[in-house]
C-alpha positions, -999 to 999 in steps of 0.1 A, spaced: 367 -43 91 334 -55 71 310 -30 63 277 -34 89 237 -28 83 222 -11 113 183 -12 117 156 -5 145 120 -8 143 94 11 166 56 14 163 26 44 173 -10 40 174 -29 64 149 -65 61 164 -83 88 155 -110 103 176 -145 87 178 -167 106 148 -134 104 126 -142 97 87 -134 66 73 -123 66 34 -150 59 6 -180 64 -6 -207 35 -4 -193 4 13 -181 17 48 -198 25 74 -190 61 83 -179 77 109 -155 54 129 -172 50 164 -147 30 180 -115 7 176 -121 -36 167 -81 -31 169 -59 -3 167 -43 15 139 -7 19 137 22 33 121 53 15 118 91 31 107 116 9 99 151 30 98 181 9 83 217 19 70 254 14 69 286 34 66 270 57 36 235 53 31 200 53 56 163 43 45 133 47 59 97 26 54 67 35 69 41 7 69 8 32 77 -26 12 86 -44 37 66 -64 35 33 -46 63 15 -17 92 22 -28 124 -2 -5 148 -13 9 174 -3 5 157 32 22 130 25 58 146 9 51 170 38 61 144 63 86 125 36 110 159 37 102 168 76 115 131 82 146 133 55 153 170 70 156 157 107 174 126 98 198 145 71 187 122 40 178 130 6 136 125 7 141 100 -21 154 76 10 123 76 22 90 58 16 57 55 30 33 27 24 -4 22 30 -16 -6 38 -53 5 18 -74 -7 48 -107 10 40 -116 9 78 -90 39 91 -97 69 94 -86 97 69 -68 128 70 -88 159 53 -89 146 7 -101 177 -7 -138 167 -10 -166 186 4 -178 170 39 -192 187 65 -175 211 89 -175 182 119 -159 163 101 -134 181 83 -129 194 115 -119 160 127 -99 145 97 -78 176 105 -71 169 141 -64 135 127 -39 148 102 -16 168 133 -19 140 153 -4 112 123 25 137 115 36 135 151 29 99 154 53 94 124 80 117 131 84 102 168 84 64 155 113 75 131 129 92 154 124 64 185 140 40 153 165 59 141 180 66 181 182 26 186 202 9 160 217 -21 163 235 -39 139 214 -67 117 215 -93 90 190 -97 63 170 -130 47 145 -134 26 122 -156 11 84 -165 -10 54 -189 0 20 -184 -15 -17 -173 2 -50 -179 -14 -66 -149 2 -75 -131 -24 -101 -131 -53 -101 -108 -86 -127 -83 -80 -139 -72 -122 -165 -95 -130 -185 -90 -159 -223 -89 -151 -258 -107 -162 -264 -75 -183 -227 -79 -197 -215 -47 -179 -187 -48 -153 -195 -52 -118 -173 -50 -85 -175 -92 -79 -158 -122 -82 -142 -141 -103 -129 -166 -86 -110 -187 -124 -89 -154 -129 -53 -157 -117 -39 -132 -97 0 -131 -78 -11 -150 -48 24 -145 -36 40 -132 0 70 -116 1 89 -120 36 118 -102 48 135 -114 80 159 -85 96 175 -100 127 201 -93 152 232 -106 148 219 -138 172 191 -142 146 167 -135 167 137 -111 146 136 -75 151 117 -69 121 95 -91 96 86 -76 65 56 -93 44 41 -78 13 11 -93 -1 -15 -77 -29 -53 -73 -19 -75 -43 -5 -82 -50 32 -116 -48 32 -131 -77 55 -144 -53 76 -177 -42 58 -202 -17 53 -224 -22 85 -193 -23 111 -192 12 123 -154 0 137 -118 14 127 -101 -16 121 -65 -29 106 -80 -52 94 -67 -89 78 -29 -72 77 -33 -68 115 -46 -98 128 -21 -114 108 9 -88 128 -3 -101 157 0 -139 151 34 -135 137 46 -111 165 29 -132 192 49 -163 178 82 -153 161 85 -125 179 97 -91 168 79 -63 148 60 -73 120 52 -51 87 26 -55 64 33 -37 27 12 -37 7 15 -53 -34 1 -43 -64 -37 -52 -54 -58 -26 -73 -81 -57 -85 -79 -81 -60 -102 -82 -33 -98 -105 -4 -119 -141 -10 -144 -128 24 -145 -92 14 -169 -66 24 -189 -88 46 -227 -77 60 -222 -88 88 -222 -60 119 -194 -82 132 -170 -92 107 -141 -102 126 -147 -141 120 -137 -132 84 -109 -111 91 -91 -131 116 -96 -160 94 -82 -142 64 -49 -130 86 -45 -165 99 -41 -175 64 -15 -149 62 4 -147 89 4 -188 88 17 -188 55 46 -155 68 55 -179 96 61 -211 72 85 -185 50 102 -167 79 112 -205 97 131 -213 67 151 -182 66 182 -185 86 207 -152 91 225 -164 121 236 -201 113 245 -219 83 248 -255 69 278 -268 71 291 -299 49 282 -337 61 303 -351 90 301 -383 103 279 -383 141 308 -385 164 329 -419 160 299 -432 137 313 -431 102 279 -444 89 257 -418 100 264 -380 81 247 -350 92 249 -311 82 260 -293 115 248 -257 118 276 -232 117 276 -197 127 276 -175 102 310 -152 103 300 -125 74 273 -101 77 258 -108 41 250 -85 22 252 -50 34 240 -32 -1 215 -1 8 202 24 -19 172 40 -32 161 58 -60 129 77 -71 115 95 -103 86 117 -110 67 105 -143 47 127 -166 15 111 -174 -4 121 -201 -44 124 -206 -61 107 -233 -86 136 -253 -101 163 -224 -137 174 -235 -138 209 -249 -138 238 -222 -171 246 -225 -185 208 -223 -162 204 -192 -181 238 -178 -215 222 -186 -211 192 -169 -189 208 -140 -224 232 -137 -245 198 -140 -230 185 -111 -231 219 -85 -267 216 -94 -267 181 -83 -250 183 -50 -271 214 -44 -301 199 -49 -289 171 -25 -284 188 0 -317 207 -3 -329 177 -4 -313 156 27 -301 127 9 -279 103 23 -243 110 30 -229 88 6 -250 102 -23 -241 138 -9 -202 129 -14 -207 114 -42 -224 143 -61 -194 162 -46 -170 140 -60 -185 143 -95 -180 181 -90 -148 179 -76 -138 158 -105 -151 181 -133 -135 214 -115 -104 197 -124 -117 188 -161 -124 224 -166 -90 233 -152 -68 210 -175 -90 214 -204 -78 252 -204 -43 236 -203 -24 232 -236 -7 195 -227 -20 186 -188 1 158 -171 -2 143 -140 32 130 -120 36 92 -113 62 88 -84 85 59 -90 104 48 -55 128 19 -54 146 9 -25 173 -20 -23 177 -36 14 208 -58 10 201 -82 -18 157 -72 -16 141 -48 -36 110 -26 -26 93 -15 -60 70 13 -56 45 31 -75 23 59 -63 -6 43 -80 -32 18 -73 -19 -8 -92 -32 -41 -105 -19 -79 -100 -7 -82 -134 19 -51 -131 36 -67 -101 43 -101 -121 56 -79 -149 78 -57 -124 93 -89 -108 95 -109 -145 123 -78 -155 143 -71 -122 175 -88 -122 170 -98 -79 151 -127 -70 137 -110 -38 111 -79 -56 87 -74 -38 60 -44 -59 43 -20 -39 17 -1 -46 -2 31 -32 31 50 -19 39 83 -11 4 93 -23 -12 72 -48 -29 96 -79 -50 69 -99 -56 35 -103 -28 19 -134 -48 -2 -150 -32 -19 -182 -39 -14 -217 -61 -42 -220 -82 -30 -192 -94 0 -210 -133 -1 -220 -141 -6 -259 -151 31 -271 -135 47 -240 -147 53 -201 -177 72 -199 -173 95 -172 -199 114 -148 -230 96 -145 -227 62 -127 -200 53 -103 -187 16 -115 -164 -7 -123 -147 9 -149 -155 39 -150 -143 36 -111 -110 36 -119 -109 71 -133 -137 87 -115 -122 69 -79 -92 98 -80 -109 130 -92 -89 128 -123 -101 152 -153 -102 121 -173 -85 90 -182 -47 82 -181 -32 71 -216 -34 34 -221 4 30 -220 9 45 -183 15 14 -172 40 8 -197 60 38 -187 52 27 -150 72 -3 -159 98 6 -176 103 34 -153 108 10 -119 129 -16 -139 153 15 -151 155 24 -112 159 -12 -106 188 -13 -124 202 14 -107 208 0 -78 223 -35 -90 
């Protein structure tokens, strides 16, 4: 007998209570008072005689760590997998709520992101577990259309410094990955689609949690092809969506506009993509010998059936850490900062800012008294019959998920970023500053992109490199 794939899919809402931070520092409005739509968390559980996976598609802006490989082991531990078979994937919404990052807040709402934090962990555990208790066996198609939703974000300003913009001439990947998994009727029970852009339509004067563009594009694709649909999210660390960060209080023209393109553009792919049936070869219409057709014939095999995964932990290396005692000075800079703001009463944002500066140079002080400080980079692929799922723990840019899918030998990679606990932004090379980032007094673009994830300072120019050669290794692993 044929070997089979088994999958099930099953869903949770992850509201968090009314009060609940959002993620981020200036452009969302903070705390969530209510829900525009829900916030979810999605497991997808799939396997065959030898092997199980399981993805977690999270409406959340960021997992941290050790949260995050806190659930990954709970879930491989129950389910008796190695944690390396499973990954979990953001979908970088800025307008979810957050479990507790490490900065200082205020008791309230520490208080809450906390509650927030029990609550997601048993959200996720029982959505495995209701998915991993109802599998039925499935065949897997895929396929690749194109959306113009998003826009490169680094624009260079009227004073000729960067600015968080548009640049509307840059090309990014404007592709969509799709993944059908259906029963064996071909009938959805999962759709997969992967696309590279930060959800943020839902802008700094809407007080709402929100799934934003990825959800309203679920629900157009579940309402018409049925099934559960999951948004992963691609390598969009510079791509903002074309009606980004709107003013309005009510930006859910934008948003449902964006996840029409979307899910339009998921429903044109997923059509085409047939599990069930086949074309046969022409025939003539009955006794009509002038008149061929391709008849649709069931398909007898269950295609392919392949299931593996494989993950790595990457050293990263620092460029040059100041000297201890300029990393004290500026770590003492900043307490005096955030003190005097909060003497002061300044607004949130420029209190958690401060904090974040301090935060950040802590951590300089503490790898400056290090003799070689590295950061790890997790590297996560999974194969799902003849798809691969490319992950990197990083926010990572447009460009690196063209170069991950230019090397890998399988026509259906789809790149994600921000899994399992993202630790910077990758940018490439190229994207490094003439004469170096310079760290601790303005938060900007790109400076941003090392002062964003409290890291002591800058990542070496070839991370992204490694990053690269790392997945494609992987990759290669699994062929």
């Amino acid at each position: 007998m044929s070997e089979t794939l088994s999958a099930s899919v099953a869903r949770r809402i992850i509201n968090a209570r009314p009060g609940s931070p959002k993620f981020g520092l200036r452009l969302f409005a903070d705390p969530i008072q209510g829900y525009e739509s829900d916030v979810s968390a999605t497991a997808l559980v799939v396997e065959n005689s030898s092997t199980r996976l399981v993805l977690i598609a999270l409406d959340m802006c960021e997992l941290f760590n050790p949260f995050s490989d806190q659930i990954r082991q709970e879930i491989a531990d129950r389910l008796d997998i190695p944690r390396s078979h499973v990954m979990i994937n953001p979908s970088h919404a800025h307008s979810t709520p957050t479990i507790p990052t490490g900065r200082r807040d205020s008791a309230e709402r520490i208080y809450l992101a906390e509650i927030f934090a029990r609550e997601l962990e048993s959200h996720i555990l029982g959505a495995v577990e209701e998915a991993a208790e109802n599998l039925q066996p499935v065949r897997v198609g895929a396929g690749r259309g194109e959306a113009r939703v998003g826009i490169y974000r680094r624009e260079t300003g009227s004073d000729g410094h960067d600015v968080l913009g548009e640049v509307p001439d840059q090309p990014i990947d404007n592709s969509v990955g799709v993944v059908r998994i259906d029963d064996l009727e071909g009938n959805p029970l999962a759709v997969l689609f992967s696309y590279g852009c930060h959800p943020v339509s839902i802008g700094p004067r809407c007080h709402l949690g929100s799934s934003d563009f990825p959800g309203a594009a679920r629900e157009i694709i579940e309402a018409i092809l049925g099934g559960t649909a999951m948004f992963l999210q691609g390598c969009g660390g510079n791509v903002n969506p074309k009606w980004g960060i709107g003013y309005e209080i009510d930006c859910r023209d934008a948003k449902n506009r964006l996840g029409s393109i979307l899910g339009g553009e998921v429903l044109k792919v997923a059509a085409e993509i047939h599990t069930a049936v086949r074309l046969g070869e022409r025939v003539p219409l009955g006794n009509i010998p002038n008149i061929l057709f391709h008849p649709w014939l069931p398909v007898e095999d269950n295609g392919s059936t392949a299931l593996g995964a494989a993950e790595e932990l990457v050293k990263l290396r620092f460029v040059e850490l100041p000297p201890v005692e300029e990393a004290r000075t500026l770590y003492k800079k900043w307490c005096a900062i955030r003190e005097e703001k909060e003497r002061t009463g300044a607004q949130d944002w420029e209190l958690r800012l401060a904090s974040m500066y301090e935060e950040a140079y802590r951590r300089t002080v503490e790898a400056a008294l290090q003799e070689d400080p590295t950061i790890d980079l997790d590297v996560q692929v999974f194969r799902i019959g003849d798809v691969i799922l490319a992950g990197l723990g990083v926010e990572a840019f447009t460009e690196t998920g063209l170069k991950i899918k230019a090397r890998s030998p399988f026509e259906h990679t789809i790149p994600l970023g921000w899994i399992n606990g993202p630790i910077a932004y990758l940018p490439q090379a190229e994207d490094y500053p003439e004469g170096g980032f310079k760290l601790g007094e303005i938060y900007h673009v790109p400076d941003l992109l090392v002062q964003a994830y409290l890291l002591p300072t800058a990542l070496q120019p070839e991370a992204e490199q490694i990053a690269i050669d790392t997945v494609t290794q992987l990759i290669e692993q699994l062929k």
